[in-house]
C-alpha positions in Angstrom: -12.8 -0.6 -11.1 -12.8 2.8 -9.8 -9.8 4.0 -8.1 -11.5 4.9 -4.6 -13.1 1.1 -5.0 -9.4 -0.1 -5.7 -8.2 2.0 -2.8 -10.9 0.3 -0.4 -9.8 -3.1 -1.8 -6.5 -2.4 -1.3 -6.7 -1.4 2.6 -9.1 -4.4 3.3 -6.6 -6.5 2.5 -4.2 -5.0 4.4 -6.7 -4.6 7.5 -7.4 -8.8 7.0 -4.0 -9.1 7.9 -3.6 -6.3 10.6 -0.9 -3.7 8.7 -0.2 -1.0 10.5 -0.1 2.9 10.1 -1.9 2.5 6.5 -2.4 5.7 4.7 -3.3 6.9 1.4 -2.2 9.7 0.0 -3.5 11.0 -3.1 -1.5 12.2 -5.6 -3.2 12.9 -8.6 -2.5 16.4 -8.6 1.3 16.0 -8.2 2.9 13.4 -10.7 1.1 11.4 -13.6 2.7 8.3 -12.7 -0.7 7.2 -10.3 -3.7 8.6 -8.7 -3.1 7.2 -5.5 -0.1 5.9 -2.8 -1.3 3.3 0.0 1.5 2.8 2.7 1.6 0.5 5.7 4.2 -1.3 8.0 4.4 -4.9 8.6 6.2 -5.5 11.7 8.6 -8.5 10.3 9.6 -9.7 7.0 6.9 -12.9 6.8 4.1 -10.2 7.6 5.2 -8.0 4.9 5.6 -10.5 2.2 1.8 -11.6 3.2 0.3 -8.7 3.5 1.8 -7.8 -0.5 0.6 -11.4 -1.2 -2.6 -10.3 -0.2 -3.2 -7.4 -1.4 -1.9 -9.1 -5.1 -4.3 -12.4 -4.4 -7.6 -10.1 -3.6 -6.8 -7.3 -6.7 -6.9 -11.1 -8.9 -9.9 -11.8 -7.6 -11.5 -8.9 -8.6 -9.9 -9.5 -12.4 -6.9 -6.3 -11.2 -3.5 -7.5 -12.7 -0.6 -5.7 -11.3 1.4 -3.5 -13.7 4.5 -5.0 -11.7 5.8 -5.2 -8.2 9.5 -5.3 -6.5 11.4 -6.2 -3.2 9.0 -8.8 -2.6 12.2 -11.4 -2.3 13.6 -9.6 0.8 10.9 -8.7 2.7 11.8 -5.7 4.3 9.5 -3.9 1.5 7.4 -4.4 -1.0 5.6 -2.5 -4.0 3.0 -3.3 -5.6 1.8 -1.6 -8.9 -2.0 -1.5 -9.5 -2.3 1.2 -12.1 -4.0 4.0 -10.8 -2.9 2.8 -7.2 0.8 1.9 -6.0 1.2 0.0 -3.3 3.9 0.1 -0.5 4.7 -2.0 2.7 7.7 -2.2 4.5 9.4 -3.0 7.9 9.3 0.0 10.3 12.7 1.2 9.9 12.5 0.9 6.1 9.6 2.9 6.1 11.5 5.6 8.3 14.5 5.6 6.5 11.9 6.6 2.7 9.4 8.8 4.9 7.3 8.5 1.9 4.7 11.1 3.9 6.9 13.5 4.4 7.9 13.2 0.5 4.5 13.5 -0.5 3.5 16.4 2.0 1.1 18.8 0.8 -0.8 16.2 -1.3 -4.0 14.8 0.6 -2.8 12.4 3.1 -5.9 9.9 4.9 -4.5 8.0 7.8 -6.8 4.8 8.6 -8.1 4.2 12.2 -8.2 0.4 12.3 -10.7 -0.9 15.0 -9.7 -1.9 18.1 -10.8 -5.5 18.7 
């Protein structure tokens, strides 16, 4: 799979289960460890263990096994390593505290509109 397809796959399944703030940020051209970051926010620690469950169930089903993942015990984050995409979710004030964006800034940052229902 591509990594734009796995990038896709990966915010679907965090859409299906309403993440917030999701954005990918590509980083291809700044360290060799991935081609792509996808952050979002669950707002409690159930919604951020499913939303990593998710995201690992629908990467199986298209024949993606993780490289690894961590902190899925706690709750308040989670990573997720798909190879050319790295996965992270966490609580609001864990996401604050790693302001990941602002780590990354100056690499391509997408922010995803979800759809108001």
């Amino acid at each position: 799979m591509q990594t734009e397809q796995l990038v896709e796959l990966v915010i679907a399944a965090l859409e299906d289960l309403k993440a917030q703030g999701i954005v990918s940020i590509d980083v291809r051209d700044k360290t060799s460890i991935t081609d792509v970051m996808v952050i979002a926010t669950g707002s409690s620690s159930r919604q951020v263990k499913a939303l990593a469950d998710n995201v690992l169930e629908k990467a199986k089903e298209q024949g993606i096994r993780p490289v690894g993942s961590e902190g899925l015990e706690g709750g308040e984050w989670g990573l997720i390593d798909l190879g050319n995409v790295v996965v992270h979710v966490m609580q609001p004030a864990t996401r604050e505290f790693y302001d990941l964006e602002r780590l990354w800034r100056g690499a391509e940052q997408n922010r995803i509109q979800m759809l108001q229902e």
